[in-house]
C-alpha positions as CSV (number, residue, x, y, z in Angstrom):
1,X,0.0,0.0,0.0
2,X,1.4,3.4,-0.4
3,X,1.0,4.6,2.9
4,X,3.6,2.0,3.8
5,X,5.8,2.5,0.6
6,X,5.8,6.3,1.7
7,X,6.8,5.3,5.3
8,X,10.5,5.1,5.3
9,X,10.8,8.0,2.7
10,X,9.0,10.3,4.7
11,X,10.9,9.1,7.5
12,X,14.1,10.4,6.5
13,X,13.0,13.5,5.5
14,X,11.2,14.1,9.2
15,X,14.1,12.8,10.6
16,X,16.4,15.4,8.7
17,X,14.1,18.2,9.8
18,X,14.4,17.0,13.5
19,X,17.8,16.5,13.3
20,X,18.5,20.4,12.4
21,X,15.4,21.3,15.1
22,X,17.6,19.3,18.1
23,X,20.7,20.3,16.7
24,X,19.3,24.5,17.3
25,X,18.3,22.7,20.3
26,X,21.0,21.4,21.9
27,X,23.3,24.8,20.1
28,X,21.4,26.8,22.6
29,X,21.5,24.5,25.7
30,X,25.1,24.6,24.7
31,X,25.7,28.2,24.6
32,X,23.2,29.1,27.7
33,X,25.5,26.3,29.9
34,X,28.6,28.1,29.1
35,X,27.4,31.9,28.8
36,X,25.4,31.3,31.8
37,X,27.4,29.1,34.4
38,X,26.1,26.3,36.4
39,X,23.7,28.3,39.0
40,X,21.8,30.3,36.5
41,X,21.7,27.4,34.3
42,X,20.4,25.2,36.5
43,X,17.6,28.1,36.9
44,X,17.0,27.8,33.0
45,X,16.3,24.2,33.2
46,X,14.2,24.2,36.2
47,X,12.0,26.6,33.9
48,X,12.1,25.3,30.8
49,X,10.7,22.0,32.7
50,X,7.7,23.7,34.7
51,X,7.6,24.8,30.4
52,X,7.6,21.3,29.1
53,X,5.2,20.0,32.4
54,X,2.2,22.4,31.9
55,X,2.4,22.7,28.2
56,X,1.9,18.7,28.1
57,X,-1.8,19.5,26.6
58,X,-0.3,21.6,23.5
59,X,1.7,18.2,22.5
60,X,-1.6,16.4,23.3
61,X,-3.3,19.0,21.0
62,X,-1.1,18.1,18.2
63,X,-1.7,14.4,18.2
64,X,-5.4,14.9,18.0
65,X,-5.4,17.1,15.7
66,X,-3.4,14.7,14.0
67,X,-5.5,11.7,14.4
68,X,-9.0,13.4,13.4
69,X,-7.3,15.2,10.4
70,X,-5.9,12.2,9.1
71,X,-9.2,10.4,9.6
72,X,-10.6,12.7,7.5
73,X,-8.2,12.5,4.8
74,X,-8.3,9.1,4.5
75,X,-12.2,9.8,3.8
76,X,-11.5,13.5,1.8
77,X,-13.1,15.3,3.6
78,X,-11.5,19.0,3.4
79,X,-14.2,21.0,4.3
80,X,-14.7,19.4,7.7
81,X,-10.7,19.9,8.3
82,X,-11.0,23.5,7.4
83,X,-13.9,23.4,10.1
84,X,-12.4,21.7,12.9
85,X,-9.3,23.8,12.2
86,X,-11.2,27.1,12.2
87,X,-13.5,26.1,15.7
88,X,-10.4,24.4,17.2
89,X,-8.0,27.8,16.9
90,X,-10.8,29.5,18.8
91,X,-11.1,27.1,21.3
92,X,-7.8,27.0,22.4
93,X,-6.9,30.6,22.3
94,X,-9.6,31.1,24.8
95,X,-8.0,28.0,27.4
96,X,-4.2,29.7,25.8
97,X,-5.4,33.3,27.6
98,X,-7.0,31.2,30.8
99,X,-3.5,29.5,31.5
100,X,-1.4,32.6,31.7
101,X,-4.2,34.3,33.6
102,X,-3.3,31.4,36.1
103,X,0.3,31.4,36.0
104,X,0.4,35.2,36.4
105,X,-1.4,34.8,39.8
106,X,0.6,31.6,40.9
107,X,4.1,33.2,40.0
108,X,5.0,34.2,43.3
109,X,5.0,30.4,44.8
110,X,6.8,29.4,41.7
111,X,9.3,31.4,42.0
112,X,10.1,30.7,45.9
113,X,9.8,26.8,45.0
114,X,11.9,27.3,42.5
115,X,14.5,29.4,44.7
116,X,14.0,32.0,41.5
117,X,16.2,35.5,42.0
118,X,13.0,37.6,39.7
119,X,9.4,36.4,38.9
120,X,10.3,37.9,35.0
121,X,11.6,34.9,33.9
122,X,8.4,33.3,35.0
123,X,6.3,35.8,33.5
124,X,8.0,35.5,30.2
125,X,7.6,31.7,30.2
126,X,4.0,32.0,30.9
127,X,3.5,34.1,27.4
128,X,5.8,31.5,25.5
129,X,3.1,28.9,26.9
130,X,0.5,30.8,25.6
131,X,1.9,30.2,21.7
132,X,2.8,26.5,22.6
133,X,-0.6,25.6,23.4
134,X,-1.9,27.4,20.0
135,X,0.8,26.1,17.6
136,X,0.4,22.9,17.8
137,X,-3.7,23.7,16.1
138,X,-1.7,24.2,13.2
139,X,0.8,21.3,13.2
140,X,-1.2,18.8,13.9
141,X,-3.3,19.5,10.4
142,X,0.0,19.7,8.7
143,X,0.9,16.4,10.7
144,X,-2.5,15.0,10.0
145,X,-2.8,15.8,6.3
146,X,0.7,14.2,5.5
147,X,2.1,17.4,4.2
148,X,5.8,16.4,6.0
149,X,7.6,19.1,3.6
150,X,5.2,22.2,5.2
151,X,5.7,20.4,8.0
152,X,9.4,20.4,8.6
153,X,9.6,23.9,7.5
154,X,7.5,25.0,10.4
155,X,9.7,23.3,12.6
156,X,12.8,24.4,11.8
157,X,11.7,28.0,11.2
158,X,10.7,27.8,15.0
159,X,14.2,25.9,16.3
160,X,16.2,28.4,14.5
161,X,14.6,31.8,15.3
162,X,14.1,30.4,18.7
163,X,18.4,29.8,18.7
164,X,19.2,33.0,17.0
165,X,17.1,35.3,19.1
166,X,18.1,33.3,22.7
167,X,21.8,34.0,21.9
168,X,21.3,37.4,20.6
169,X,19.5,38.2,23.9
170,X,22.0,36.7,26.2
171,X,24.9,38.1,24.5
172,X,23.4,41.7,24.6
173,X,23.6,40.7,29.0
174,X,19.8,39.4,29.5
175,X,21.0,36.2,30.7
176,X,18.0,34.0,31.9
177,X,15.3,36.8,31.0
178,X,17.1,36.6,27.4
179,X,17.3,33.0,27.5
180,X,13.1,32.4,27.9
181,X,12.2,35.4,26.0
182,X,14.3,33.6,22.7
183,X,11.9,30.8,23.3
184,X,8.9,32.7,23.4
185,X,9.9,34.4,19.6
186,X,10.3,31.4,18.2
187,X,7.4,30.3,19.3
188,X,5.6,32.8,17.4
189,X,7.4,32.5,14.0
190,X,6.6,29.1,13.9
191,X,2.7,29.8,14.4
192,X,2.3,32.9,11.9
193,X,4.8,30.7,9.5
194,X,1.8,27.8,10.0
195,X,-0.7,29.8,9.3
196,X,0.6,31.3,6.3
197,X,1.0,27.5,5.3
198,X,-2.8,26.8,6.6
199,X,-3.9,30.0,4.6
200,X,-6.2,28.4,1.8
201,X,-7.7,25.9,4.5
202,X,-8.5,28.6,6.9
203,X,-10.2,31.0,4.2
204,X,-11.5,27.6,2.3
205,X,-15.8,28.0,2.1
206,X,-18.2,25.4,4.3
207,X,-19.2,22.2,2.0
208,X,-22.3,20.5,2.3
209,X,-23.0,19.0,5.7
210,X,-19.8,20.3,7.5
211,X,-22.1,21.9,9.9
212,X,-22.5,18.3,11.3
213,X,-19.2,18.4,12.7
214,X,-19.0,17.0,16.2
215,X,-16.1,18.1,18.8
216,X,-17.6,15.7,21.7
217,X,-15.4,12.6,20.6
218,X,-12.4,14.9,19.9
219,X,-12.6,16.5,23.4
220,X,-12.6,12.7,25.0
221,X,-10.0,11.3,22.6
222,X,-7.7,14.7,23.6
223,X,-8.0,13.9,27.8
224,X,-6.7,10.1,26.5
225,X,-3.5,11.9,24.6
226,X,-3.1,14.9,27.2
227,X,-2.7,12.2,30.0
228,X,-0.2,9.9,27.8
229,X,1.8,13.4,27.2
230,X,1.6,14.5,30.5
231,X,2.7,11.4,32.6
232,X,5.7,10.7,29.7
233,X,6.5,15.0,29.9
234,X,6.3,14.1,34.0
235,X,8.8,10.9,34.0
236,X,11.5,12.7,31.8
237,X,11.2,16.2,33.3
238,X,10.0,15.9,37.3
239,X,13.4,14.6,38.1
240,X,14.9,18.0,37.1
241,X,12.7,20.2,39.5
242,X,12.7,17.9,42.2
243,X,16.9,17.7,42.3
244,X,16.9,21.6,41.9
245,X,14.7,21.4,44.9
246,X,16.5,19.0,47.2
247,X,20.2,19.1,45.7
248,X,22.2,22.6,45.6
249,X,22.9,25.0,43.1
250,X,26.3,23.3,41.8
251,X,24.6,19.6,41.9
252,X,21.7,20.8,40.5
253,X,23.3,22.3,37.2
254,X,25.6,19.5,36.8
255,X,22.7,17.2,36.8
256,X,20.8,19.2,34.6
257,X,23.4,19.4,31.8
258,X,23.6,15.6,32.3
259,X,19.6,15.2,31.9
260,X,19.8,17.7,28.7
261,X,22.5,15.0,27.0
262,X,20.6,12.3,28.1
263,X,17.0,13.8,26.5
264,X,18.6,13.7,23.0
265,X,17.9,10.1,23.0
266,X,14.4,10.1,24.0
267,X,13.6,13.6,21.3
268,X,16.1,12.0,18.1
269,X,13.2,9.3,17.0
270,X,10.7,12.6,17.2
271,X,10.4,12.6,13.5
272,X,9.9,8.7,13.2
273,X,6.9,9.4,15.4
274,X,5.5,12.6,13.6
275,X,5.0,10.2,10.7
276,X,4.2,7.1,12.4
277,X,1.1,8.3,13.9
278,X,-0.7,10.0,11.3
279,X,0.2,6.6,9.2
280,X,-0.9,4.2,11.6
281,X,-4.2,6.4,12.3
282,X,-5.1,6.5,8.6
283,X,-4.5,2.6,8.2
284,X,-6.9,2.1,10.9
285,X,-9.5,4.9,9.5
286,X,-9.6,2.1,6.4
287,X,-9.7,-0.6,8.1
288,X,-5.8,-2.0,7.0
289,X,-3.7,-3.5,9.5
290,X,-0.7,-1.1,10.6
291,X,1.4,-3.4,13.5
292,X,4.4,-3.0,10.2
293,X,4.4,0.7,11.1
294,X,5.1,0.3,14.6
295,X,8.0,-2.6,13.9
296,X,9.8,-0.2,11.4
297,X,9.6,2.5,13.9
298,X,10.5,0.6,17.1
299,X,13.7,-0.7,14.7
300,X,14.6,2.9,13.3
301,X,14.1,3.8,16.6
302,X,16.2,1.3,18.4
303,X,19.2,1.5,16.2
304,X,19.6,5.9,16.5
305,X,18.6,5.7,20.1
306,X,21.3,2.7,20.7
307,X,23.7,4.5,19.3
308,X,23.8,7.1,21.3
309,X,23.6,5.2,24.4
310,X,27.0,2.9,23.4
311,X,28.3,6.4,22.5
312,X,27.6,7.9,26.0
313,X,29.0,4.6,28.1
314,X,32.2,4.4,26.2
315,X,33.2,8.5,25.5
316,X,31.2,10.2,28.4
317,X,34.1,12.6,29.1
318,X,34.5,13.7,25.4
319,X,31.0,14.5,25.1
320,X,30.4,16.2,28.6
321,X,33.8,18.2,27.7
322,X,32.8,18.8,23.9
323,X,29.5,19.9,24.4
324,X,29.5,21.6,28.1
325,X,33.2,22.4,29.5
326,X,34.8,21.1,31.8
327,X,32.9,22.8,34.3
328,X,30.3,20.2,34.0
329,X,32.3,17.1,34.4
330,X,31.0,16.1,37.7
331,X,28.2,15.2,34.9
332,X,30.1,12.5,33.5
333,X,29.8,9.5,35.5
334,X,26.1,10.2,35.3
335,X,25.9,9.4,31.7
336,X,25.4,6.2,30.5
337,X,22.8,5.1,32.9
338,X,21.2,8.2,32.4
339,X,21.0,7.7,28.5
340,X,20.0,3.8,29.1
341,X,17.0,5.5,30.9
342,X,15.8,7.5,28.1
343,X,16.5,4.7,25.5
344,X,13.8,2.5,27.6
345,X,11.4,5.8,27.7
346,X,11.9,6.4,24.0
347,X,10.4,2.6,23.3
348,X,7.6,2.8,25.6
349,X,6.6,6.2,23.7
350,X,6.8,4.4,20.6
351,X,4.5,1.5,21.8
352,X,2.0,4.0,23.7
353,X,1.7,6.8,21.0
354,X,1.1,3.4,18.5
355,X,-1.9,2.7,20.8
356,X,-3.1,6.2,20.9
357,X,-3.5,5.8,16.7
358,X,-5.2,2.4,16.8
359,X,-7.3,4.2,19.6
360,X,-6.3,1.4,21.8
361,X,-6.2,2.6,25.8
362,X,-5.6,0.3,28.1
363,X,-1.9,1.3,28.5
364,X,-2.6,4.5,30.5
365,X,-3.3,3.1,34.1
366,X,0.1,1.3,34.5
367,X,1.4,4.7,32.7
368,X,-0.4,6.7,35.3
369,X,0.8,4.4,38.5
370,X,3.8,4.3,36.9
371,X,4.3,8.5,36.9
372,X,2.8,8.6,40.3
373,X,6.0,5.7,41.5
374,X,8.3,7.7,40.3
375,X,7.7,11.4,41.6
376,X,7.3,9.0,45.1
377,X,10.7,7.0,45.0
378,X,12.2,10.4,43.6
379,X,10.9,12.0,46.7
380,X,12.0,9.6,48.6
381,X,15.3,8.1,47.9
382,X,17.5,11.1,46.7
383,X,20.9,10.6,48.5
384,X,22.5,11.1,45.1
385,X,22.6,12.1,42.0
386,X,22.8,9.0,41.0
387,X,20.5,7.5,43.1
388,X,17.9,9.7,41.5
389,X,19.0,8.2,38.1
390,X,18.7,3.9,39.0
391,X,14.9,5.3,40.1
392,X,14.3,6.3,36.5
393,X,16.2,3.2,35.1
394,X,14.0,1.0,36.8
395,X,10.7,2.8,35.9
396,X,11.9,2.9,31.8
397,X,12.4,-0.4,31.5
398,X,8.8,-1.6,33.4
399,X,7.2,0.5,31.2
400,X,9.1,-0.7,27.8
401,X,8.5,-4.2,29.0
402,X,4.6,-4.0,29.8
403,X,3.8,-2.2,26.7
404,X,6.0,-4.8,24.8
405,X,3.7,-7.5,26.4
406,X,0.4,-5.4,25.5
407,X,0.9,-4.9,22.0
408,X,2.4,-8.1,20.7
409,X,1.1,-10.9,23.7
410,X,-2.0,-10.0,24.8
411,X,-4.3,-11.6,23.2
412,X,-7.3,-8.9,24.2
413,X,-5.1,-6.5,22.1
414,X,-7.0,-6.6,18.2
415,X,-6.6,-3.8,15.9
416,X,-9.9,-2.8,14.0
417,X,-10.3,0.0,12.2
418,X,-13.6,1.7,13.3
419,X,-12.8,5.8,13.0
420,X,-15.0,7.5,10.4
């Protein structure tokens, strides 16, 4: 089928696109660690993971956007996507304007939990999270309707603008407040870019029975993907504010640098996931069967993530010092456990955002018990850095293994295609 022939090709060219997004990406964490210095970096990570924590429902947003657009592709049906982009935009700009309402008034606690010298940092954040939870309206069509080239633009016109203006910033003596307010411009190139792209689908006229549009079933489907996002945003992130919490300053940024190297294995299959979903969720919209999506990404997956996990146990002092400095080295015997962590996460992702396009659920309690174990044991058992690290180990690889067993052993796991 061509949906399968188109797989692997559109793969690669994701893949490319993500690769220059996380190299802008890990340029800036780069720069920021060195410009910055541990203390005030480890203040820029603690923020950009309350970022990443509370703008869990703009990723959510995405991937049902993704799944109904695709659905409707698969039957042609433009008019309704035009609709559903057009009410959705709308939508979320209203819940966008109630979530920095909120963080305005709760950025006083923040900032003493977070041991922050000035609420603007905060502040700034909160109006970067306002974009994040609109843009991803307009990706997930892009993502939805297959249009990878539109697509990968988007993205890196957002990871580079956000790069260029973060360094700008800091180099002109903003530090931090330059740092966040980068992210929040790039934010907004990458939505007007979007809807420039979205242009004839927004201004497209309402076709016959489009008014029979209902957003019931993609308000339930979104609480299913918003809690998948959240509790996987949770297990790679909560570790971060809870060491900046109990662990001091020094600690803190060394183990943040080490968390930041350690992430580029659970973000480099992000593109083999962009176009897994929408590929899987339009094989089950006609009815095909789709498990030959999932094996090529858990294998494509597999190979770049295990790469980079061999890479971090045997050179973990060239890549600490290459990236980072040496003022980070205390890092270094962190690394390889740390990346075998996130190579576990990056396989349960793959298995639960599978099951999130075949619309199968069943996943999310152990997920959920699972997010819950680990904020607890982290809590709990935090002697050292290290320490901290086994905790997520353990919960990565209970998570890889029980999805495994779901998808492939169970035998009350069927895939039917039943979207319309």
């Amino acid at each position: 089928m061509r949906l399968l022939d188109d797989f692997s090709k559109n793969v690669g060219f994701v893949f490319l696109t993500f690769m220059v997004v996380n190299v802008c990406n890990y340029l800036f964490h780069i720069f920021m660690s060195r410009s910055l210095g541990p203390v005030d970096y480890g203040t820029l990570a603690s923020l950009f993971s309350l970022f990443m924590i509370i703008s869990v429902p703009a990723e959510s947003l995405q991937m049902v956007m993704a799944k109904y657009v695709s659905s409707l592709k698969a039957y042609r049906k433009l008019g309704k996507t035009s609709l559903l982009l057009r009410r959705s935009l709308r939508s979320i700009s209203l819940w966008a304007a109630l979530v920095f309402i909120l963080l305005l008034f709760s950025s006083g606690y923040l900032s003493s939990f977070l041991h922050l010298p000035s609420r603007l940092p905060l502040i700034i954040i909160s109006v970067a999270l306002v974009l994040a939870v609109i843009s991803p309206v307009t990706v997930g069509v892009l993502q939805g309707l297959q249009k990878f080239g539109y697509f990968g633009i988007d993205m890196m016109a957002g990871g580079i603008s956000k790069l260029i203006f973060a360094v700008l910033l800091v180099y002109l003596g903003l530090k931090v407040v330059g740092a966040t307010l980068g992210l929040t411009l790039g934010y907004l190139s990458a939505l007007l870019l979007a809807l420039f792209l979205l242009r004839s689908l927004l201004s497209r006229g309402q076709d016959a029975g489009d008014h029979s549009l209902k957003l019931e079933r993609v308000g339930a489907y979104f609480l299913a993907a918003a809690l998948t996002s959240l509790c996987y945003i949770v297990l790679i992130n909560v570790d971060i504010l809870l060491v900046k919490h109990f662990f001091n300053p020094s600690q803190a940024g060394h183990y943040a640098a080490a968390s930041i190297l350690a992430k580029i294995i659970f973000y480099l299959p992000g593109g083999i996931i962009m176009v897994m979903f929408p590929t899987a969720s339009e094989l089950y919209a006609l009815k095909e069967k789709s498990q030959a999506v999932l094996k090529k990404s858990l294998f494509y997956g597999g190979v770049l993530c295990g790469s980079v996990v061999l890479l971090y146990f045997v050179w973990p002092s060239f890549v600490v010092k290459a990236l980072f400095g040496k003022e980070y080295i205390a890092a270094v015997p962190l690394m390889g456990t740390f990346g075998l962590a996130m190579f576990f996460f990056v396989l349960a992702n793959i298995l639960s955002i599978y099951q999130l396009s075949v619309s199968k659920l069943k996943f999310l309690k152990i997920l959920v018990v699972t997010t819950i174990l680990e904020i607890t044991l982290v809590s709990i058992f935090h002697k050292t850095l290290a320490q901290v690290i086994f905790i997520l180990l353990g919960i990565s690889l209970f998570l890889f293994v029980f999805n495994i067993w779901y998808v492939f052993f169970d035998k009350g796991f069927r895939v039917k295609g039943k979207f319309s």
